[in-house]
Backbone bond lengths (Angstrom), bond angles and torsions (degrees), N, CA, C in turn:
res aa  C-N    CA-C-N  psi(-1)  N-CA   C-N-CA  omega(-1)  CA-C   N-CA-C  phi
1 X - - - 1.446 - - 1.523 108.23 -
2 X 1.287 115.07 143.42 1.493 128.47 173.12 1.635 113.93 -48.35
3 X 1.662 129.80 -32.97 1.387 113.93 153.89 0.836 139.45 -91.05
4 X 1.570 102.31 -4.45 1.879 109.70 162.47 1.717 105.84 -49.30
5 X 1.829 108.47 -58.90 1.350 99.36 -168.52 1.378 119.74 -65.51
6 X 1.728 119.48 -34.75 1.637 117.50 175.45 1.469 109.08 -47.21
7 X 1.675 130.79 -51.20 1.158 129.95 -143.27 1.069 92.99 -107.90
8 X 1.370 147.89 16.06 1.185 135.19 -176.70 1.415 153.83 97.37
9 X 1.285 99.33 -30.20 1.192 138.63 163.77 2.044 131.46 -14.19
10 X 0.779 98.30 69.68 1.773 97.27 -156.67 1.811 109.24 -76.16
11 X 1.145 100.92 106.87 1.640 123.57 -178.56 1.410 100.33 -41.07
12 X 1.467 119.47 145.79 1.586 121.44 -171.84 1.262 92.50 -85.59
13 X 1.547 126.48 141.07 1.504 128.01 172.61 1.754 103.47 -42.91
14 X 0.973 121.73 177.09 1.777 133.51 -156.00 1.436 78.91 -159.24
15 X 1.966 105.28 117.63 1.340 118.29 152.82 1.371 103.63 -90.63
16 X 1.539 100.17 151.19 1.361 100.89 -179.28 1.977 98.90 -117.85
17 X 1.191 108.31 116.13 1.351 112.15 -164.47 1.376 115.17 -74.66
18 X 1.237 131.83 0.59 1.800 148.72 159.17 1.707 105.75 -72.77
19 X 1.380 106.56 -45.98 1.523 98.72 -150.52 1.868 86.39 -121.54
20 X 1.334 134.68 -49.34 1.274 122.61 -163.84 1.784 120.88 -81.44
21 X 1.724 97.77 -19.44 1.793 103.05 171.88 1.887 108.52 -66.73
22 X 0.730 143.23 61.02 1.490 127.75 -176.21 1.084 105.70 -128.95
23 X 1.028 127.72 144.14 1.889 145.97 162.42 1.887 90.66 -25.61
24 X 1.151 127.80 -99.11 1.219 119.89 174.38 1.538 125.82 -12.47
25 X 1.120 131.77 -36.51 1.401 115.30 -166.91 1.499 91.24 -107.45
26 X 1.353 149.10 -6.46 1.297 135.18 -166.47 1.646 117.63 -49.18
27 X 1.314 122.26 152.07 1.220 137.48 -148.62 1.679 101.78 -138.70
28 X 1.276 106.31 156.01 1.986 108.10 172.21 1.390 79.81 -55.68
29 X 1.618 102.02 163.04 1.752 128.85 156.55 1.504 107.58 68.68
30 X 1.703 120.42 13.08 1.477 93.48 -175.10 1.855 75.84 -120.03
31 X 1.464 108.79 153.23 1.383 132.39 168.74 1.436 128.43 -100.88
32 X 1.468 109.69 157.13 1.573 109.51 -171.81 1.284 106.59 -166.55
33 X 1.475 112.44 163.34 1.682 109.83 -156.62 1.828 87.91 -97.26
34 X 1.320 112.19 168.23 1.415 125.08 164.97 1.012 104.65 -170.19
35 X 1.676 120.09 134.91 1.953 132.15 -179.02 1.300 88.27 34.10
36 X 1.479 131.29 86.31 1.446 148.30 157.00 1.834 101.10 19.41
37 X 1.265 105.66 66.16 1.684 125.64 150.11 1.564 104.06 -146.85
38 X 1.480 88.30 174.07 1.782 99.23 170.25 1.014 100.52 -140.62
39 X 1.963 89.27 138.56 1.493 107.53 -177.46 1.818 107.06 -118.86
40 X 1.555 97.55 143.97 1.311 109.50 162.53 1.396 119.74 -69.11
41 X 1.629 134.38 148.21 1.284 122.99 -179.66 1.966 92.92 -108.72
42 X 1.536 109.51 101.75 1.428 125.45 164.08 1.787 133.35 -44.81
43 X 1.597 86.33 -33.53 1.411 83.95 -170.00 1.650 102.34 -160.03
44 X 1.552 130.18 137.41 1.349 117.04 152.15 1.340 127.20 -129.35
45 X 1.719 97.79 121.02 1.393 110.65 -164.81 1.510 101.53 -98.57
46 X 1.396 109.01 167.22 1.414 125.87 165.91 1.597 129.20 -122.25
47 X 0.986 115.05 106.12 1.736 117.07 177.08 1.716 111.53 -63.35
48 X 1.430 119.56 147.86 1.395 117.91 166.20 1.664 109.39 -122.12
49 X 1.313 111.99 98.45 1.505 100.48 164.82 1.467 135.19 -102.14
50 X 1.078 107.25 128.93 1.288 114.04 -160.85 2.013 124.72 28.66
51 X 1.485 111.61 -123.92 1.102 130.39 -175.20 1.511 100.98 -51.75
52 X 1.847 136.25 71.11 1.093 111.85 177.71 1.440 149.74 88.25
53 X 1.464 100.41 -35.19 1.304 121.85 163.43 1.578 126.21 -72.25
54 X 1.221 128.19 136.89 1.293 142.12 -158.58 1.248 127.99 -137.54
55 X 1.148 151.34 146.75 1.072 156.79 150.87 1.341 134.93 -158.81
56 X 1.477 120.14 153.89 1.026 126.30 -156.06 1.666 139.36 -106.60
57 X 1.214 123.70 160.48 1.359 104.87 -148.03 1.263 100.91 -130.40
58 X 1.355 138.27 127.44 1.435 123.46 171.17 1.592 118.33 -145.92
59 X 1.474 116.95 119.18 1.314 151.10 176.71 1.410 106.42 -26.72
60 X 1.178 161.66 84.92 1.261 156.11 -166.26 1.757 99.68 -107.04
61 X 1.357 133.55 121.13 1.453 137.04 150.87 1.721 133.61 -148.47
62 X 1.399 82.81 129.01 1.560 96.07 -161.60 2.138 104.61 -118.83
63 X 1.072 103.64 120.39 1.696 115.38 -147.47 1.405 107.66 35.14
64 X 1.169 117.89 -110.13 1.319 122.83 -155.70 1.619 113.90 -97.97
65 X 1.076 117.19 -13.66 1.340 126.75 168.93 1.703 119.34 -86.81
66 X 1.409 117.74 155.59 1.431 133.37 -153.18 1.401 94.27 -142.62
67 X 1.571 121.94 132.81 1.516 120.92 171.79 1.441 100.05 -144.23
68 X 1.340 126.16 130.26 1.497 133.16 152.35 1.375 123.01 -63.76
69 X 1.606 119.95 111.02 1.308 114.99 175.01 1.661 105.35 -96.29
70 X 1.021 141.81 126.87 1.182 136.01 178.51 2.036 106.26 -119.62
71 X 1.470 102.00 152.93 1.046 106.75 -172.87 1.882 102.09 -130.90
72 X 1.184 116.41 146.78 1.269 119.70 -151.79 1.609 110.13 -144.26
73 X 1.177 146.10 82.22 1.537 121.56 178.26 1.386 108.04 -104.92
74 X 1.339 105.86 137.71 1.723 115.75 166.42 1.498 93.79 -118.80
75 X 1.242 131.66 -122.58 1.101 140.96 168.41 1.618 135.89 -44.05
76 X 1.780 99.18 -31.07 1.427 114.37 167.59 1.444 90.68 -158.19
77 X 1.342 103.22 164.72 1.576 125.29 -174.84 1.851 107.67 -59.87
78 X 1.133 117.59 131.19 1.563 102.11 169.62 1.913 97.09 -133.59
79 X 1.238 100.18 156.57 1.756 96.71 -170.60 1.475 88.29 -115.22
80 X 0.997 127.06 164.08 1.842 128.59 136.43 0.944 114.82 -144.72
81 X 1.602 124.61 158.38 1.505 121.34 -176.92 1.563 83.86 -141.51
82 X 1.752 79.72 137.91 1.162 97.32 179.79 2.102 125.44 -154.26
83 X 1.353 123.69 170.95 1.571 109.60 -171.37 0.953 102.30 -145.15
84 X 1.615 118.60 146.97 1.241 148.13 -173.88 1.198 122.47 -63.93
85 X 1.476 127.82 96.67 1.366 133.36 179.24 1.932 111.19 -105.66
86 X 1.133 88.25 155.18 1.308 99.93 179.69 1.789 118.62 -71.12
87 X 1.222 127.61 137.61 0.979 135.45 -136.18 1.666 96.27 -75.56
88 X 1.282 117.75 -53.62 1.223 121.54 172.49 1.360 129.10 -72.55
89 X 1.354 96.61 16.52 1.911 112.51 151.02 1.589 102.44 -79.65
90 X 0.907 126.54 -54.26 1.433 136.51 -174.17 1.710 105.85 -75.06
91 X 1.123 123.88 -36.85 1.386 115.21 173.65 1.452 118.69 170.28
92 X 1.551 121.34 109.14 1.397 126.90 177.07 1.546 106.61 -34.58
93 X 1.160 118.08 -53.94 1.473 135.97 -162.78 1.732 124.11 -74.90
94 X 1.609 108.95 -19.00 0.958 119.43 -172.58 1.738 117.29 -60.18
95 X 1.180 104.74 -70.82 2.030 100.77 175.76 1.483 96.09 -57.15
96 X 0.930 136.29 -16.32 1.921 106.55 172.91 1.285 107.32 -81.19
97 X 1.971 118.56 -38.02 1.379 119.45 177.66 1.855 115.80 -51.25
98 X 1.241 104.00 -45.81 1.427 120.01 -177.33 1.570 96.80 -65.10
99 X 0.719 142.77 -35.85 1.458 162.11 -165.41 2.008 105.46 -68.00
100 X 0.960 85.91 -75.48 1.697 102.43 170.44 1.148 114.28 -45.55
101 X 2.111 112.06 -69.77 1.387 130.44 -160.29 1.567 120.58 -97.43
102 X 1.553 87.54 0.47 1.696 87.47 179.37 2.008 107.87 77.87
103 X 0.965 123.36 -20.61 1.417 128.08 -150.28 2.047 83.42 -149.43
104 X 1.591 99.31 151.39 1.527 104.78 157.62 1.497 99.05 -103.36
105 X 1.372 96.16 -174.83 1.601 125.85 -162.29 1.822 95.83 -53.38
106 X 1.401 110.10 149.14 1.969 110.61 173.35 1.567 113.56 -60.18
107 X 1.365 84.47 -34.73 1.799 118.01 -165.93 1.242 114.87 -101.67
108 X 1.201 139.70 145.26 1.690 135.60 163.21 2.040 98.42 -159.06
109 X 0.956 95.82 122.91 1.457 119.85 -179.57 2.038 88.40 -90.48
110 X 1.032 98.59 105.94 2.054 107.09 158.69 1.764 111.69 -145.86
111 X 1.290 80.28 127.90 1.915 97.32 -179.70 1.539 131.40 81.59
112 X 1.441 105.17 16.46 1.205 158.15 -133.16 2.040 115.88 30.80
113 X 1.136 104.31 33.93 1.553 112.19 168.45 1.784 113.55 -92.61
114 X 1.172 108.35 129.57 1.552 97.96 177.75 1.774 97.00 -107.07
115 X 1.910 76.53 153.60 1.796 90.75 -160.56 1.527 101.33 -111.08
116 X 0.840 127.30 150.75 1.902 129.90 167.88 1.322 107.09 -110.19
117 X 1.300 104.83 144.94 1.637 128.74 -175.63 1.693 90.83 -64.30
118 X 1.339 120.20 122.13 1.564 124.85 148.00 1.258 151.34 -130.18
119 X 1.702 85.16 17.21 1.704 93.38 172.55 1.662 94.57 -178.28
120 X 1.581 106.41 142.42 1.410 104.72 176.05 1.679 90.68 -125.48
121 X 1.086 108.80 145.35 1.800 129.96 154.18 1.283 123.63 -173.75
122 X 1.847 93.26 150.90 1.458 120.37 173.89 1.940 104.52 -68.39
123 X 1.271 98.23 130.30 1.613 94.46 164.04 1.712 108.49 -135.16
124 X 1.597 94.94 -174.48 1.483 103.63 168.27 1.602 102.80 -148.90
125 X 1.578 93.10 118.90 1.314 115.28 176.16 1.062 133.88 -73.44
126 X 1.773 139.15 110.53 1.110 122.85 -144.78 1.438 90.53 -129.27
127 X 1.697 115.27 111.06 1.282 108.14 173.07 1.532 118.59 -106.67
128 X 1.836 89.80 153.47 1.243 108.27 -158.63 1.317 122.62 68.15
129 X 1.507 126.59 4.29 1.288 136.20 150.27 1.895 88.03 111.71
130 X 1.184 119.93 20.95 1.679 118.90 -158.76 1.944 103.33 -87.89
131 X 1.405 112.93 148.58 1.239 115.35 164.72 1.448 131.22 -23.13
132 X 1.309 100.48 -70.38 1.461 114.34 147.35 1.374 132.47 -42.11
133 X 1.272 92.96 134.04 2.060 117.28 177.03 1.058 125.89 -139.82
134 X 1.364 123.35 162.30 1.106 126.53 -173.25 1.712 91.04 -146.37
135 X 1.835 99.62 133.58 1.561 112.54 -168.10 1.359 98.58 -84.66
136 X 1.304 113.74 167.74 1.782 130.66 -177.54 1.532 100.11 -171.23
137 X 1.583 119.85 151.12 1.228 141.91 142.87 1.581 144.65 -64.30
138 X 1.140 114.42 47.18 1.415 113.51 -171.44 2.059 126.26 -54.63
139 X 0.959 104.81 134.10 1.444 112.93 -179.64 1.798 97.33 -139.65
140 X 1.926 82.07 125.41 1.610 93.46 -176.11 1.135 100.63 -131.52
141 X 1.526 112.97 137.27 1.469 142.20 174.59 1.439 126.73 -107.90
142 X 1.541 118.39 153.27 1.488 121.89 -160.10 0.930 79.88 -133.90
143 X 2.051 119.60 147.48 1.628 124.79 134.65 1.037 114.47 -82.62
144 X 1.372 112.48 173.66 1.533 125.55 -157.49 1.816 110.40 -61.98
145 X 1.212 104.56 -31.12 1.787 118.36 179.37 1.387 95.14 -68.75
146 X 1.100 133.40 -28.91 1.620 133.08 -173.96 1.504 108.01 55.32
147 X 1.431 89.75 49.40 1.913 96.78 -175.75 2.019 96.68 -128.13
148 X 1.245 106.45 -8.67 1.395 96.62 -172.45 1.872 104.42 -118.43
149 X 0.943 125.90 -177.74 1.406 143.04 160.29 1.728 139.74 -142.98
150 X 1.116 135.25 143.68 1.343 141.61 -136.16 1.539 91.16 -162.21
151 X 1.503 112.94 100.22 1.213 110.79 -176.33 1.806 107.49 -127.76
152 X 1.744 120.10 115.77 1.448 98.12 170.60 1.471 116.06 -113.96
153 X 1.180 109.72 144.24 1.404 120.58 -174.51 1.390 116.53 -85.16
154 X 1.231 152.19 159.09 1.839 159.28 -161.91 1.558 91.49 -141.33
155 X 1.247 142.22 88.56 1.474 126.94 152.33 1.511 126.17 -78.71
156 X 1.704 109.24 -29.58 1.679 97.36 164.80 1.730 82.42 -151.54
157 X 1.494 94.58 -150.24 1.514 95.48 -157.71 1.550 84.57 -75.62
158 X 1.175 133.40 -53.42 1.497 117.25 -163.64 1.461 125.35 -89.93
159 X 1.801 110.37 -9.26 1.655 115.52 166.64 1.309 113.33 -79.10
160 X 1.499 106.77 133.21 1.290 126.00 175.23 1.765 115.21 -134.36
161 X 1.302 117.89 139.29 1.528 100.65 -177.64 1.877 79.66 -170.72
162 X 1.241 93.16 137.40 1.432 132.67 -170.88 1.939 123.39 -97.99
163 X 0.911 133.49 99.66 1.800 121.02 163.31 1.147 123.10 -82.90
164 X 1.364 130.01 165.77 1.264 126.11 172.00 1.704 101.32 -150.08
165 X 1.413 118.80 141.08 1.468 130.32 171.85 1.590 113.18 167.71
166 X 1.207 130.80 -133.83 1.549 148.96 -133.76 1.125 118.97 -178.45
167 X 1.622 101.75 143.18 1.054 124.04 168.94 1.998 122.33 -66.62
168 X 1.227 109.89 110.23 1.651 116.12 167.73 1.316 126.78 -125.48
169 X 1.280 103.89 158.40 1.450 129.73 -157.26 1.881 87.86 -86.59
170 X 1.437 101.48 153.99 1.694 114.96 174.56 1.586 94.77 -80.40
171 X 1.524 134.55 -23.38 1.130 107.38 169.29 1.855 144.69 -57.89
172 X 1.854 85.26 -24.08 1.288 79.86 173.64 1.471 142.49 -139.61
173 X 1.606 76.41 69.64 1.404 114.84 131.47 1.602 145.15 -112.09
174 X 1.270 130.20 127.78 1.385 143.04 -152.49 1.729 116.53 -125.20
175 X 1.425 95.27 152.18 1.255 85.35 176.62 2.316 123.78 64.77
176 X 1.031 124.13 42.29 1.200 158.27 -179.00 1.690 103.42 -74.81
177 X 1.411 105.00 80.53 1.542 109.81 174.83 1.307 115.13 -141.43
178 X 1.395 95.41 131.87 1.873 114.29 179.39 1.295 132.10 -40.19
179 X 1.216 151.67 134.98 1.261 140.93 -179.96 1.811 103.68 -50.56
């Protein structure tokens, strides 16, 4: 309205429920169904890898459980969701291996699936999407079905912390509403 703009008046942002509900644009405080629960979205972070490349990170928790949805494009979009296990689920030996070799093992057998080394990078983690970062070493692993993931993280010389989960489709998730 014409005295909204004289007096000041600042119009409430306008979701547009075609184009702004989507897996991609999710925000803290907006919710969404997954494997018949609903999850709150906690947090949205941003990764920096190297040359430009980016991707995104978002906090998913529904009671007592916590899941990382991350979003990733190289060539085409890939999602994974995934949760925070303790490092020595994945391997007593690992921060001393990294330690020694600079690199962990190619290979790591967890849950009895063995995983292969498929990607190493430096990033900078930007939480809550903030100026500020803090650097880490990521090394990510595939099993042979190329349906699961095994990811360990390097935050300084002696932090280490590990995820584990899968690859999913943006379909399934449902139900995509704003705080």
């Amino acid at each position: 309205m014409v005295w909204d703009k004289i007096f000041g008046k600042k119009k409430e942002e306008e979701i547009d429920p075609l184009k702004d509900l989507v897996l991609s644009k999710l925000k803290a405080g907006y919710i969404l169904d997954y494997d018949m629960k609903t999850w709150s979205v906690t947090a949205h972070n941003l990764c920096e890898w190297g040359e430009g490349d980016c991707s995104d990170e978002w906090e998913l928790t529904s009671e007592d459980e916590v899941l990382y949805l991350e979003r990733e494009e190289d060539d085409e979009v890939e999602w994974t969701l995934t949760k925070k296990i303790p490092i020595t689920e994945v391997g007593k030996e690992i921060p001393g291996h990294v330690k020694e070799h600079e690199d962990p093992p190619t290979e790591i057998t967890f849950q009895g699936k063995k995983f292969h080394l498929e990607d190493c990078s430096g990033g900078r983690f930007h939480k809550g999407g903030k100026d500020s970062y803090d650097e880490f070493i990521s090394w990510d692993y595939e099993d042979e079905s190329e349906e699961h993931v095994l990811t360990i993280e390097q935050w300084s010389e002696a932090s280490f912390e590990a995820a584990y989960g899968k690859y999913v489709e943006e379909y399934q998730f449902t139900n995509i509403l704003p705080k």
